[in-house]
Biotite code that builds the C-alpha atoms (Angstrom):
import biotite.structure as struc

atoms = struc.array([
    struc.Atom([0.170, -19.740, 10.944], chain_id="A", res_id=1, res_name="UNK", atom_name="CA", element="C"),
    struc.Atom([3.905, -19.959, 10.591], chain_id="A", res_id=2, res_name="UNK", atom_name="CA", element="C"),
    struc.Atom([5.257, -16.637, 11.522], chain_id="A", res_id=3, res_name="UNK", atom_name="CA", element="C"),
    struc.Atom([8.561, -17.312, 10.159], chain_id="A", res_id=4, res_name="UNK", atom_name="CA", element="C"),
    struc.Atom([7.521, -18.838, 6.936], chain_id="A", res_id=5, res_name="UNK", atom_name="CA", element="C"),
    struc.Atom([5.829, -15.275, 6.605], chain_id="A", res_id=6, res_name="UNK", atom_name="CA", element="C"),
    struc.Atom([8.581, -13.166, 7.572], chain_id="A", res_id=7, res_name="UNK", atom_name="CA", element="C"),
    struc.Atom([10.579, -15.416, 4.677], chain_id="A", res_id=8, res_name="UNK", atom_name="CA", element="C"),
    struc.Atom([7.615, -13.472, 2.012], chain_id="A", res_id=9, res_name="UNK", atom_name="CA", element="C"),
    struc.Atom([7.871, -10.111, 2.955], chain_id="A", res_id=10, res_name="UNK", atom_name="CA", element="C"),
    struc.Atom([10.023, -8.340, 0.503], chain_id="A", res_id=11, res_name="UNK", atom_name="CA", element="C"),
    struc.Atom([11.828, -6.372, 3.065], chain_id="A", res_id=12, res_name="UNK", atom_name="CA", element="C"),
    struc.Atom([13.915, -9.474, 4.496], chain_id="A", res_id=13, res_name="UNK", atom_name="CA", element="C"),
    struc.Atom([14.131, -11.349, 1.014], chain_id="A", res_id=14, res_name="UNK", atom_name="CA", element="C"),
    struc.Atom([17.892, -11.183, 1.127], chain_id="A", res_id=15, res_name="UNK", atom_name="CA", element="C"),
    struc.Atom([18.254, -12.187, 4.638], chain_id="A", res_id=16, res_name="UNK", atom_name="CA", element="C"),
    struc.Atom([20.093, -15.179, 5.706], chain_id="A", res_id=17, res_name="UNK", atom_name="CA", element="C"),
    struc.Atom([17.432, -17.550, 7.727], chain_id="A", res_id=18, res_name="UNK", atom_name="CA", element="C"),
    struc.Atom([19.444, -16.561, 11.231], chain_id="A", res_id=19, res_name="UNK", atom_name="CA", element="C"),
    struc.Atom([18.823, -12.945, 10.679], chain_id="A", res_id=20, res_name="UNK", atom_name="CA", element="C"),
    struc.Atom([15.435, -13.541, 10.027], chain_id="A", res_id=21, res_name="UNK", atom_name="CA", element="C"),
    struc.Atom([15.169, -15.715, 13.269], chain_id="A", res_id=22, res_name="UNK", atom_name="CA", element="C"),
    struc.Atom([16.310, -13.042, 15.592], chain_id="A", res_id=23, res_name="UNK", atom_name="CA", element="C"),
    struc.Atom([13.396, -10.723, 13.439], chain_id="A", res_id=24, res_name="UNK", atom_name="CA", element="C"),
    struc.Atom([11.028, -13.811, 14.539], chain_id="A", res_id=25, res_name="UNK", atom_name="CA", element="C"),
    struc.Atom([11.716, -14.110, 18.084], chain_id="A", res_id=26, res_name="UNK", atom_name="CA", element="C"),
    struc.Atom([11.806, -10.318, 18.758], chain_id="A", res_id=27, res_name="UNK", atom_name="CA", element="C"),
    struc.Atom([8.786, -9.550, 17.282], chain_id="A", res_id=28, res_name="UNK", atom_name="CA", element="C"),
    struc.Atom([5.176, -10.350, 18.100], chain_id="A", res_id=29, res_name="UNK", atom_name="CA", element="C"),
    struc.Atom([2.451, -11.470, 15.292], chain_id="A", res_id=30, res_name="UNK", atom_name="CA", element="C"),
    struc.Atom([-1.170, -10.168, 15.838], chain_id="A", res_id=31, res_name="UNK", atom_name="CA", element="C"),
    struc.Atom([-4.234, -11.024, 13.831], chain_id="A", res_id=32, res_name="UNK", atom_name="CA", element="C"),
    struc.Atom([-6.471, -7.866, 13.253], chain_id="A", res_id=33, res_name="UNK", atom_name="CA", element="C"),
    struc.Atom([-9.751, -8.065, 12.313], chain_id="A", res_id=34, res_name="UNK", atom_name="CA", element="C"),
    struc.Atom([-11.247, -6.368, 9.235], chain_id="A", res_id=35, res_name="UNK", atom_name="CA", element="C"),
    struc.Atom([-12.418, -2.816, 9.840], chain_id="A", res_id=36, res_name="UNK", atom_name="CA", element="C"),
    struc.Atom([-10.006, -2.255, 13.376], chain_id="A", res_id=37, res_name="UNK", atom_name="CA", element="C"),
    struc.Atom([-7.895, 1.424, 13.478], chain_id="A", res_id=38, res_name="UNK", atom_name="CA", element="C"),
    struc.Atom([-4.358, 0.257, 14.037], chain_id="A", res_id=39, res_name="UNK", atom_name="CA", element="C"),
    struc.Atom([-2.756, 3.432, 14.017], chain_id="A", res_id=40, res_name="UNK", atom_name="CA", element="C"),
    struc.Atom([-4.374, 6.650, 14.333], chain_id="A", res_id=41, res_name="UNK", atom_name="CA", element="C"),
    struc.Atom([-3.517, 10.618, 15.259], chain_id="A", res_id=42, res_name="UNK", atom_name="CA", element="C"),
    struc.Atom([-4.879, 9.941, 19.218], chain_id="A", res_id=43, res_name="UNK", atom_name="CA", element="C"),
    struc.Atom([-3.548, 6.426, 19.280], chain_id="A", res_id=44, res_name="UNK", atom_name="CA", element="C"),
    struc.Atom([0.673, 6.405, 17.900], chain_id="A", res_id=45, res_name="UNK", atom_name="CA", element="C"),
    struc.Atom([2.587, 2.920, 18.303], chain_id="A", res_id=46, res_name="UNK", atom_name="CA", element="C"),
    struc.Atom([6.001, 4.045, 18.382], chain_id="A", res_id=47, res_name="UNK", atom_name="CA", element="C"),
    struc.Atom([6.353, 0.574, 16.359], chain_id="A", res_id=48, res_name="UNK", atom_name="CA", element="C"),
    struc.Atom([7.139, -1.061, 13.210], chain_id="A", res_id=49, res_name="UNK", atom_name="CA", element="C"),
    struc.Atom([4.515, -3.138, 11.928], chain_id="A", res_id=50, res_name="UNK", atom_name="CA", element="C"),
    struc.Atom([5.158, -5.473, 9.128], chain_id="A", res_id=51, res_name="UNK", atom_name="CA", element="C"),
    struc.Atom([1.998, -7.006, 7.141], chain_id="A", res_id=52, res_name="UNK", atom_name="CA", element="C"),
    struc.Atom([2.436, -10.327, 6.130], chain_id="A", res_id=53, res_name="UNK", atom_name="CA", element="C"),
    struc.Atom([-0.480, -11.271, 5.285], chain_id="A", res_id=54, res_name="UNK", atom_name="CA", element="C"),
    struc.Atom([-4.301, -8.989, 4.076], chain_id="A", res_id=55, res_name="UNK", atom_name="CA", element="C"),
    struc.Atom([-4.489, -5.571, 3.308], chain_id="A", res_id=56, res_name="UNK", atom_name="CA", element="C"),
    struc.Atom([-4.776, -2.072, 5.202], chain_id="A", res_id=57, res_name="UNK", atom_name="CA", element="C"),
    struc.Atom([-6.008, 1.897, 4.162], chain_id="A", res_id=58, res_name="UNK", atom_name="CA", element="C"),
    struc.Atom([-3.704, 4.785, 4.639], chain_id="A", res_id=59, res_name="UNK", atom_name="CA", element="C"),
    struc.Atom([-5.613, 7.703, 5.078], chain_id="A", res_id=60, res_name="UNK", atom_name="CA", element="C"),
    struc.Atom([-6.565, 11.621, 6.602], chain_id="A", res_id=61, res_name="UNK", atom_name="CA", element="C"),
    struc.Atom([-9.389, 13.101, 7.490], chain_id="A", res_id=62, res_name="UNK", atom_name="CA", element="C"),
    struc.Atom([-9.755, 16.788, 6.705], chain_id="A", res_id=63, res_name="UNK", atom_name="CA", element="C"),
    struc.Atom([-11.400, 19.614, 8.515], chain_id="A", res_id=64, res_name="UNK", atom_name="CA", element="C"),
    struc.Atom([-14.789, 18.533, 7.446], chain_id="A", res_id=65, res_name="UNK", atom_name="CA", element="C"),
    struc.Atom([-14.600, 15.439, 8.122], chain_id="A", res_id=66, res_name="UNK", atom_name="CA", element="C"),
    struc.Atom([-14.180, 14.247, 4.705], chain_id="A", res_id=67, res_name="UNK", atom_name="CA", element="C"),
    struc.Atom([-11.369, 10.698, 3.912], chain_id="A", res_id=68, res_name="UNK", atom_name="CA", element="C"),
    struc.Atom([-9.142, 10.880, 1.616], chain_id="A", res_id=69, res_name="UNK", atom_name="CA", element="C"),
    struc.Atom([-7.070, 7.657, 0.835], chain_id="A", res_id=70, res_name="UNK", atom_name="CA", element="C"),
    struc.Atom([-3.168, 8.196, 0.593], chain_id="A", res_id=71, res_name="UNK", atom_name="CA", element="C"),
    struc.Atom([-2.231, 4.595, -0.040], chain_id="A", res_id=72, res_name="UNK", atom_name="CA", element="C"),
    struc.Atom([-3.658, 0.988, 0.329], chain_id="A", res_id=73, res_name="UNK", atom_name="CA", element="C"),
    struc.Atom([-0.965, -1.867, 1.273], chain_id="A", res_id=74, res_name="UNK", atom_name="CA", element="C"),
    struc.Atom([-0.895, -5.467, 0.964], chain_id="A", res_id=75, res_name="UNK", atom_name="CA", element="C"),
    struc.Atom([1.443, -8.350, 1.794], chain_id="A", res_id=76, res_name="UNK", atom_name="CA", element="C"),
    struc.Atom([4.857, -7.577, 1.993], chain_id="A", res_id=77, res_name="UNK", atom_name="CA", element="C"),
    struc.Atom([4.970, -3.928, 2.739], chain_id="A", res_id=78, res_name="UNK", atom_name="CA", element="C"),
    struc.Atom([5.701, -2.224, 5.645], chain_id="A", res_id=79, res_name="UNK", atom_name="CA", element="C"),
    struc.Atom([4.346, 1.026, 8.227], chain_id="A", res_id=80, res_name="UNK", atom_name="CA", element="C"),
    struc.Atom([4.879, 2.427, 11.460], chain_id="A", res_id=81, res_name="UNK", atom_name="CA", element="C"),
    struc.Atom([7.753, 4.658, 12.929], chain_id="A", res_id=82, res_name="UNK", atom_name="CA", element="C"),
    struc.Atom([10.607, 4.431, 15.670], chain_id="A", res_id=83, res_name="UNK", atom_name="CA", element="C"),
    struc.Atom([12.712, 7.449, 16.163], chain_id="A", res_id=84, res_name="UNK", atom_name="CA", element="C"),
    struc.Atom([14.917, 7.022, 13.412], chain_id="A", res_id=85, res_name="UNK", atom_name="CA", element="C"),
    struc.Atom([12.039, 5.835, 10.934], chain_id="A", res_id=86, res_name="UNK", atom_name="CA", element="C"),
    struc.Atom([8.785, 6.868, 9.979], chain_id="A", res_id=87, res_name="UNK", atom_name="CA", element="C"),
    struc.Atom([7.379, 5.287, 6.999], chain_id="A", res_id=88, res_name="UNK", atom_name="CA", element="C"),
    struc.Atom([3.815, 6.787, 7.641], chain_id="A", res_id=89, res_name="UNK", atom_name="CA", element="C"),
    struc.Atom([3.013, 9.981, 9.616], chain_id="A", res_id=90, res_name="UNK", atom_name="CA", element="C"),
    struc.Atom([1.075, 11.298, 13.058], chain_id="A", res_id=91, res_name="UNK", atom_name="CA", element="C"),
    struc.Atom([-1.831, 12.042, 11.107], chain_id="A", res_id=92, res_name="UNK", atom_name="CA", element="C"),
    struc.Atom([-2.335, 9.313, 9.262], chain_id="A", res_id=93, res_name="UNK", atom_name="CA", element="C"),
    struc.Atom([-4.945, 6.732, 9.758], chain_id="A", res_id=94, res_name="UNK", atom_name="CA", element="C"),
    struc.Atom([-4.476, 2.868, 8.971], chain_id="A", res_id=95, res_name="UNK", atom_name="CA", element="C"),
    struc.Atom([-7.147, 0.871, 9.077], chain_id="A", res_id=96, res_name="UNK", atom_name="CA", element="C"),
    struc.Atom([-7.426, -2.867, 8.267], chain_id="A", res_id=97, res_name="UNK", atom_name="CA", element="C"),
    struc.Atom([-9.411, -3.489, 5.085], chain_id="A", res_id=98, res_name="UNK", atom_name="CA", element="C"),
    struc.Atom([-9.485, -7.056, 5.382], chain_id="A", res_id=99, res_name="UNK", atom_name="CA", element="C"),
    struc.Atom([-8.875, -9.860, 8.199], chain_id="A", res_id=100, res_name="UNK", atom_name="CA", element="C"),
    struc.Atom([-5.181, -9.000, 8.595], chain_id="A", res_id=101, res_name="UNK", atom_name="CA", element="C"),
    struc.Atom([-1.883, -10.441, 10.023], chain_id="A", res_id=102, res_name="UNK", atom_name="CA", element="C"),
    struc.Atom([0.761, -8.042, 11.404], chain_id="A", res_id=103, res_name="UNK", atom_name="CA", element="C"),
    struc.Atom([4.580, -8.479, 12.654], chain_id="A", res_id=104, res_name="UNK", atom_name="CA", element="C"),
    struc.Atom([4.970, -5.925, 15.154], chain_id="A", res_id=105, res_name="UNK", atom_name="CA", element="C"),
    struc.Atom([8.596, -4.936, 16.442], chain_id="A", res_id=106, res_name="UNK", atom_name="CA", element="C"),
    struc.Atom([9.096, -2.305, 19.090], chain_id="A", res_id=107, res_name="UNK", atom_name="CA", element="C"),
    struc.Atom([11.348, 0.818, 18.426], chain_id="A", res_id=108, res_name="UNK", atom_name="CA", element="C"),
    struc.Atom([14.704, -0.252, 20.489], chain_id="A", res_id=109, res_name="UNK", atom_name="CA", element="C"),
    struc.Atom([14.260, -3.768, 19.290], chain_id="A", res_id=110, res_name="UNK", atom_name="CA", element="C"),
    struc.Atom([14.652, -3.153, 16.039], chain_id="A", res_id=111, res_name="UNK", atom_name="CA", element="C"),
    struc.Atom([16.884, 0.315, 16.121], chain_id="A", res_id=112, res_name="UNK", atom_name="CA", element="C"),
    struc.Atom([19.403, -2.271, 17.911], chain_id="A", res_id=113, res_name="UNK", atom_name="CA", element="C"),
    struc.Atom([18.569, -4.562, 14.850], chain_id="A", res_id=114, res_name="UNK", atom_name="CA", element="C"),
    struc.Atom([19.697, -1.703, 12.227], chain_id="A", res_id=115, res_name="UNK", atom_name="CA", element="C"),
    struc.Atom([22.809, -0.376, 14.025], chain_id="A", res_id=116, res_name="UNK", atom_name="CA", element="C"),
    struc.Atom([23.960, -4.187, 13.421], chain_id="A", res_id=117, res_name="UNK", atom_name="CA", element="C"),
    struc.Atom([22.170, -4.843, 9.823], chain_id="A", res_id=118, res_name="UNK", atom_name="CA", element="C"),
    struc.Atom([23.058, -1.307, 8.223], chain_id="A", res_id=119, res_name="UNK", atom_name="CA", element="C"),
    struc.Atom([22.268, -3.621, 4.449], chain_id="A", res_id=120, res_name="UNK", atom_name="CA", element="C"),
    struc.Atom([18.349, -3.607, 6.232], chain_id="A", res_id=121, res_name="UNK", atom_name="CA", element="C"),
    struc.Atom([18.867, 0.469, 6.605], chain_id="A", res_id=122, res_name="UNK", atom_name="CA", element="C"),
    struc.Atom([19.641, 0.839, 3.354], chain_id="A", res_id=123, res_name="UNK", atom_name="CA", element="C"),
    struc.Atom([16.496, -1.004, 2.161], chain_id="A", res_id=124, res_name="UNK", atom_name="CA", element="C"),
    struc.Atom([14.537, 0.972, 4.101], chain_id="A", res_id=125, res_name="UNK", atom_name="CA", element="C"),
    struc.Atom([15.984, 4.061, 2.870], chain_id="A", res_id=126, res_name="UNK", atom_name="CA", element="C"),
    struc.Atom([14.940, 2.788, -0.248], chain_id="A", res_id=127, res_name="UNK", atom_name="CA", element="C"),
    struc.Atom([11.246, 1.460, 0.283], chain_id="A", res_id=128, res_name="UNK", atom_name="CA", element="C"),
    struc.Atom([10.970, 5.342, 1.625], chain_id="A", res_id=129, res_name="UNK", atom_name="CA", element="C"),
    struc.Atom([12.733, 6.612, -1.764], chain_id="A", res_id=130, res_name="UNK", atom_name="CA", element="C"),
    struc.Atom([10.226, 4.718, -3.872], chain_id="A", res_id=131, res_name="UNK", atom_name="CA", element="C"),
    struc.Atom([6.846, 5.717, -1.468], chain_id="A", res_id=132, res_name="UNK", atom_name="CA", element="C"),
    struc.Atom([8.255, 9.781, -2.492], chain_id="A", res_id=133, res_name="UNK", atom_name="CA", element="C"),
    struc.Atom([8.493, 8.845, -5.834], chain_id="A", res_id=134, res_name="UNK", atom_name="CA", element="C"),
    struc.Atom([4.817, 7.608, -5.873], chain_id="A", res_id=135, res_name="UNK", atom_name="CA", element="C"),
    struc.Atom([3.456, 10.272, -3.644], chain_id="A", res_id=136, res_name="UNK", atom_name="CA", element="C"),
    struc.Atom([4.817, 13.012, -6.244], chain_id="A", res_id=137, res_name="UNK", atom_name="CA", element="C"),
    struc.Atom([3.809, 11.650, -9.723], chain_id="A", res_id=138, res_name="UNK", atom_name="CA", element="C"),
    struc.Atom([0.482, 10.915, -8.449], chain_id="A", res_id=139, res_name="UNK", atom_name="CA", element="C"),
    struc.Atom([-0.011, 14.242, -6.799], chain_id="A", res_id=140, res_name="UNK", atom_name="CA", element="C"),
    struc.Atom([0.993, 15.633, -10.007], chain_id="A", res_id=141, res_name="UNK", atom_name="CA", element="C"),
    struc.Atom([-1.163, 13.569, -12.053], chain_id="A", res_id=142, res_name="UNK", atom_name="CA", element="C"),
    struc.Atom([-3.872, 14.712, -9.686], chain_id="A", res_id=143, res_name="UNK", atom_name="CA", element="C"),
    struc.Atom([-3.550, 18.574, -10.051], chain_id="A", res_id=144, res_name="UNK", atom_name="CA", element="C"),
    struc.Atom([-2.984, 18.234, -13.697], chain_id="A", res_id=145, res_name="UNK", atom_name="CA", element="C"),
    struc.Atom([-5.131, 15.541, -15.060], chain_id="A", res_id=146, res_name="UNK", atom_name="CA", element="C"),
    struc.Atom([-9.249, 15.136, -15.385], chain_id="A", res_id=147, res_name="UNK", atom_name="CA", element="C"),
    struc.Atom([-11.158, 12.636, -13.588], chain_id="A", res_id=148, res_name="UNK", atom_name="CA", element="C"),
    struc.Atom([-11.131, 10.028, -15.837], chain_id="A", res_id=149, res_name="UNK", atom_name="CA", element="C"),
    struc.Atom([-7.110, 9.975, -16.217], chain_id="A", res_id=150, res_name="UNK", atom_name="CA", element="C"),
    struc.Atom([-6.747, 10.073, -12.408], chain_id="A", res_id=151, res_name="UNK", atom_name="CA", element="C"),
    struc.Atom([-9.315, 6.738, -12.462], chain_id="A", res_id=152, res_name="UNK", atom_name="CA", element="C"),
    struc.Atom([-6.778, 5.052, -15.005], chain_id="A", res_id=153, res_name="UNK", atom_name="CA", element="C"),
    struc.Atom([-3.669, 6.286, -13.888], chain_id="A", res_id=154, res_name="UNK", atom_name="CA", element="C"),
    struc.Atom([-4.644, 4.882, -10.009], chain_id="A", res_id=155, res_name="UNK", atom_name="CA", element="C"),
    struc.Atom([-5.652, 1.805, -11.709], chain_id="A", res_id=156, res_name="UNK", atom_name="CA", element="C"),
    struc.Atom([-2.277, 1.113, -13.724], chain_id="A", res_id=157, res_name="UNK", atom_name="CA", element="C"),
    struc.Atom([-0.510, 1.828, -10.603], chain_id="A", res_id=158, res_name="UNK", atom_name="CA", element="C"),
    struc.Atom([-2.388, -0.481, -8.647], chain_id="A", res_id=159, res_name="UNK", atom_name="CA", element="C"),
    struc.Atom([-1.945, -3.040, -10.986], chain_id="A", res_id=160, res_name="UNK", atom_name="CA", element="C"),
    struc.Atom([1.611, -2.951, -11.154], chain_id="A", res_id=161, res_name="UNK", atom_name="CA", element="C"),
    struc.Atom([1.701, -2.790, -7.458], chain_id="A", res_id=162, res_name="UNK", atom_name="CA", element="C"),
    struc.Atom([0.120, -5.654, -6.917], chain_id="A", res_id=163, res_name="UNK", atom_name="CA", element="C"),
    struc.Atom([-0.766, -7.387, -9.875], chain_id="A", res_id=164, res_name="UNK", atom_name="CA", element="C"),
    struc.Atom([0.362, -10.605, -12.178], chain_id="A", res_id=165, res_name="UNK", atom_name="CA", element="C"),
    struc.Atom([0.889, -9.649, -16.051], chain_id="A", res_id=166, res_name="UNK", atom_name="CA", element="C"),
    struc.Atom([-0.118, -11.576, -18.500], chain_id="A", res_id=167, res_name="UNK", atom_name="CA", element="C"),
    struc.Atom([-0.163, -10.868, -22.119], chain_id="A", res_id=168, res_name="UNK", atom_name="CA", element="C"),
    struc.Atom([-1.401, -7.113, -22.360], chain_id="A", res_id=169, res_name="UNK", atom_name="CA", element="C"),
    struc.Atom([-3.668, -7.320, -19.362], chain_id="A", res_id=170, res_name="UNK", atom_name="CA", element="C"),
    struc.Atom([-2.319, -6.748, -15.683], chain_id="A", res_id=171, res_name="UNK", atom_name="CA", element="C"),
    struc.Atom([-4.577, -7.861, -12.705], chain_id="A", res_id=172, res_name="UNK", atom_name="CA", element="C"),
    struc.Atom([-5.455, -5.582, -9.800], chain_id="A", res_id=173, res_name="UNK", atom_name="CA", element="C"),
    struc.Atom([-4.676, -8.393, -6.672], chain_id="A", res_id=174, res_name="UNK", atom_name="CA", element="C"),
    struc.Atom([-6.498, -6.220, -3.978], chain_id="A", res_id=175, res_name="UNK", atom_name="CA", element="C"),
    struc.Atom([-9.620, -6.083, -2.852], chain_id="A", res_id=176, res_name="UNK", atom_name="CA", element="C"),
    struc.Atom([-11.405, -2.304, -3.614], chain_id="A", res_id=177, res_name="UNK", atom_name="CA", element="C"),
    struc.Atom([-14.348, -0.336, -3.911], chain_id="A", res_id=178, res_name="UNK", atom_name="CA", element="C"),
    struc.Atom([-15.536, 2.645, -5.789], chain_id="A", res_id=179, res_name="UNK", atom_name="CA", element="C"),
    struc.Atom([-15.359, 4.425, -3.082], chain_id="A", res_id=180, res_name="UNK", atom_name="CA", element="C"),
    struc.Atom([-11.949, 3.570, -2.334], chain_id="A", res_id=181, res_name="UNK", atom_name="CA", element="C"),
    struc.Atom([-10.783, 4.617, -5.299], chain_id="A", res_id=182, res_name="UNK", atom_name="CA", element="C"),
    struc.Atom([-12.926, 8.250, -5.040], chain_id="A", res_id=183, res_name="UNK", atom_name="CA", element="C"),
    struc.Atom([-11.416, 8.657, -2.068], chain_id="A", res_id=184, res_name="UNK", atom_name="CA", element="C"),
    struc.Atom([-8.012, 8.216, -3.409], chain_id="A", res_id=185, res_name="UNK", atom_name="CA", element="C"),
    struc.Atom([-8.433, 10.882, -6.514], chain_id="A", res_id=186, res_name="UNK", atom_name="CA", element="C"),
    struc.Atom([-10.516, 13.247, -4.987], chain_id="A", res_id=187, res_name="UNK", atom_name="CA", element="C"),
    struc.Atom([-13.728, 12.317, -6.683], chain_id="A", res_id=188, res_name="UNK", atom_name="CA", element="C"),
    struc.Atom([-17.224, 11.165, -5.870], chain_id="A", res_id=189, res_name="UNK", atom_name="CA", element="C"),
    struc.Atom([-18.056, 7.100, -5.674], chain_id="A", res_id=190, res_name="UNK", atom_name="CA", element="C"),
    struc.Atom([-20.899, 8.087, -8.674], chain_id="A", res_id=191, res_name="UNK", atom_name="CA", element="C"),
    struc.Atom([-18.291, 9.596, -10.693], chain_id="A", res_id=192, res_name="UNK", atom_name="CA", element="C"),
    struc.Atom([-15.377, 7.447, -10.186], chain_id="A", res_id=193, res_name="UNK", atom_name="CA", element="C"),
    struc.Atom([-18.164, 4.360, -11.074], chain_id="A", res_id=194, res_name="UNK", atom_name="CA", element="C"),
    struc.Atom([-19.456, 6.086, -14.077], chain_id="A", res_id=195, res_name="UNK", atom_name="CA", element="C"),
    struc.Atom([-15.960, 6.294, -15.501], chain_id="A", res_id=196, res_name="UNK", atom_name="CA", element="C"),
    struc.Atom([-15.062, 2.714, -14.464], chain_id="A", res_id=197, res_name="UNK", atom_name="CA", element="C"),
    struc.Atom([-17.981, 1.548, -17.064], chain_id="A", res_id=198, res_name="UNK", atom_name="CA", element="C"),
    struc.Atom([-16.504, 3.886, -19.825], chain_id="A", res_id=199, res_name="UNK", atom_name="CA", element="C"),
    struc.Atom([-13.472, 2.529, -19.564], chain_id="A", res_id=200, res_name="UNK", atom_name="CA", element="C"),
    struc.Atom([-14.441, -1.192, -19.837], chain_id="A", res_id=201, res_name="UNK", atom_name="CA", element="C"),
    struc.Atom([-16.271, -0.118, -22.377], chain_id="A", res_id=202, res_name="UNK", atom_name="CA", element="C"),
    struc.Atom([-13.260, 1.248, -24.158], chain_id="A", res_id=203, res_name="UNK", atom_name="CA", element="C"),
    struc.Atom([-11.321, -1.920, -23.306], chain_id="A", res_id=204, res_name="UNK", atom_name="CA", element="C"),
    struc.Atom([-8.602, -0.179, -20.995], chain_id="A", res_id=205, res_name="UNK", atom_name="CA", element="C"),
    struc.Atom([-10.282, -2.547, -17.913], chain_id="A", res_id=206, res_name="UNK", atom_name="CA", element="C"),
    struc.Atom([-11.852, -5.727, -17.601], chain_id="A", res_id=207, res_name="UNK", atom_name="CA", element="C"),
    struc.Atom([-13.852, -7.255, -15.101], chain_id="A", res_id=208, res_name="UNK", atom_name="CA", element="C"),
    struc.Atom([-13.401, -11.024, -14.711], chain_id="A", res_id=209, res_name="UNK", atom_name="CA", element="C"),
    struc.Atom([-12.367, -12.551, -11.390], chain_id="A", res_id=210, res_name="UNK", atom_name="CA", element="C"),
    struc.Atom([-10.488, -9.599, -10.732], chain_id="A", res_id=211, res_name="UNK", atom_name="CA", element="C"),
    struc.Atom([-10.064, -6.077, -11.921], chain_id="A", res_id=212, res_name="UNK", atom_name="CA", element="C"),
    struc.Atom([-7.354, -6.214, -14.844], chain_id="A", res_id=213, res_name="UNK", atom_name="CA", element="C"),
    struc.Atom([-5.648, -2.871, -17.010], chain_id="A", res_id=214, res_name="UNK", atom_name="CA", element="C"),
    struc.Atom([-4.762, -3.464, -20.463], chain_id="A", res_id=215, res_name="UNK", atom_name="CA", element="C"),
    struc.Atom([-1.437, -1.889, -19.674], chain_id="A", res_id=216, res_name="UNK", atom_name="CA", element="C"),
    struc.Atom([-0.237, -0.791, -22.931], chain_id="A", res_id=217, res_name="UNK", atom_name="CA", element="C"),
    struc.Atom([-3.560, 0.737, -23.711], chain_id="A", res_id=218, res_name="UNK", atom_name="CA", element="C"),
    struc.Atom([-3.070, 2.931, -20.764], chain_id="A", res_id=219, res_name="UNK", atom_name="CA", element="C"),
    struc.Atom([-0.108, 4.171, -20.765], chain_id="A", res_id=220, res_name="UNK", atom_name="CA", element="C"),
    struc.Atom([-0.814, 5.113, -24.467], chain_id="A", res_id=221, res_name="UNK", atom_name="CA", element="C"),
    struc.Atom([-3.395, 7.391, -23.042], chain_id="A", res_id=222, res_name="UNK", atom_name="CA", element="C"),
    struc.Atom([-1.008, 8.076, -19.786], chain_id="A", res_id=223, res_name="UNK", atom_name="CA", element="C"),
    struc.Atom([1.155, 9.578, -21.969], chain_id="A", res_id=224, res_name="UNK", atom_name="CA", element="C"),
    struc.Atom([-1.098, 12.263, -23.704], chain_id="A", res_id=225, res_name="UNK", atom_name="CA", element="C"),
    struc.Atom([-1.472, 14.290, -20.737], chain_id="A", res_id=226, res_name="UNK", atom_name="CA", element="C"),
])
């Protein structure tokens, strides 16, 4: 697999000239991970930024009793880790790969050296940590305030535009996810969060074809009410 060529995809360096993203290439180091592994965990930090190029991984905690809870699920093109200067996750936060994954790893000095002489890249970052807030806050929000079945569609729109391709009034979910998943993400139960799912195709919000798809307009509509 070209390393480069997926550097070139990952929407962190699309505005890189190709030298720039040669230097990223050579001073980084591309693992394959396979699906299930713990990449980062509280009892095992890389002081590290890892860039996934290609597959998909789980953010997530585990309270006092033991019990997941989802915080976010990434797929090509985004970004996690910390250096000194940067954390994009945190030290009790879990990642695990979902599927059979490809990572960019860079070290901490490598690419703190990188910054001091790309500040444009710092201010990106900035950014892609401005946007993850932003997220973090409206769904928390939508989580205290809303019933189950909101929190189901309101994941679900979010996912799609996070990952999806629109077309017409339907928006495709391009992840692979599970009911539980999902419960674990709005605080539910996987026989809840499933019942609901089937109401809502039912109601023509979601469909089920090759993938998972929102009728966005529809949802939002409801969105809106709360």
């Amino acid at each position: 697999m070209d390393k480069l060529f997926l550097l070139s995809q990952i929407s962190l360096f699309d505005e890189l000239p190709m030298d720039d993203l040669q230097k990223i290439d050579a001073m980084s180091e591309m693992k394959p991970v396979k699906k299930g592994t713990i990449i980062l965990s509280p009892t095992h930090q890389i002081p590290a930024l890892f860039l996934l190029k290609k597959g998909q991984v789980r953010l997530f905690r585990i309270n006092e009793n033991g019990k997941e809870f989802t915080v976010d699920i990434l797929v090509d093109g985004n970004i996690f880790g910390e250096t000194s200067t940067l954390s994009l996750t945190d030290d009790q936060i879990y990642v695990e790969a979902m599927t059979d994954t490809y990572l960019c790893v860079i070290g901490k000095e490598r690419f703190e050296a990188f910054l001091e002489k790309n500040p444009k890249m710092a201010i990106k970052l900035i950014n892609i940590l401005s946007t993850r807030l932003k997220e973090l806050y409206s769904f928390s929000e939508k989580i205290a305030l809303s019933d189950v079945k909101y929190r189901v569609l309101y994941l679900l729109l979010k996912l799609s535009e996070k990952t999806g391709k629109r077309k017409n009034e339907w928006q495709t979910i391009d992840m692979k996810l599970t009911h539980q998943d999902m419960a674990n993400m709005i605080g539910s139960t996987r026989e809840t969060t499933s019942s609901i799912i089937s109401q809502l195709k039912k109601d023509g919000y979601i469909k089920k074809g090759l993938k998972l798809s929102v009728n966005v307009e529809k949802a939002k509509e409801m969105i809106q009410e709360i």
